[in-house]
C-alpha positions, -999 to 999 in steps of 0.1 A, spaced: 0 0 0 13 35 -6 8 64 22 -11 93 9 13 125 1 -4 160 1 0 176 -32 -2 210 -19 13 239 -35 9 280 -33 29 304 -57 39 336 -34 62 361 -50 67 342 -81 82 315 -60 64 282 -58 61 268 -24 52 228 -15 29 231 14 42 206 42 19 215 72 -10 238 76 -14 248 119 -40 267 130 -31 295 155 -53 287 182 -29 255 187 -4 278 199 27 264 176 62 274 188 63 284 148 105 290 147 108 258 162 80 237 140 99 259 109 131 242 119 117 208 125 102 206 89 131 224 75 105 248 61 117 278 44 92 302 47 59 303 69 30 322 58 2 333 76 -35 333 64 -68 342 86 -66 318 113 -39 295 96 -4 290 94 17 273 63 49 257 67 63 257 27 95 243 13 106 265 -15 107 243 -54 139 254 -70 136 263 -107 143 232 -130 164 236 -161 163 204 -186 198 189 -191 205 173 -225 217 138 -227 
């Protein structure tokens, strides 16, 4: 059987983003140490949400 992976993504400043966790604040996350945990690059915040986003670095094809 294979686990389910989130396909997740958000595009914020023309850099696209894979979503690894949403939070919501009234959790109370220690967000710089959740950040570092996921090795997140950037967290965004959103009404009552957080995202924890890994950055997808442009992709250049390589001819054989």
């Amino acid at each position: 059987m294979i686990p389910f992976i989130k396909k997740e993504f958000i595009t914020f400043n023309e850099t696209l983003y894979y979503v690894i966790e949403i939070v919501r604040m009234s959790d109370n996350p220690d967000v710089e140490k959740l950040k570092e945990n996921w090795h997140a690059d950037i967290v965004l915040k959103k009404e009552d949400k957080f995202f924890f986003l890994r950055s997808i670095p442009d992709l250049e094809i390589i001819e054989d």
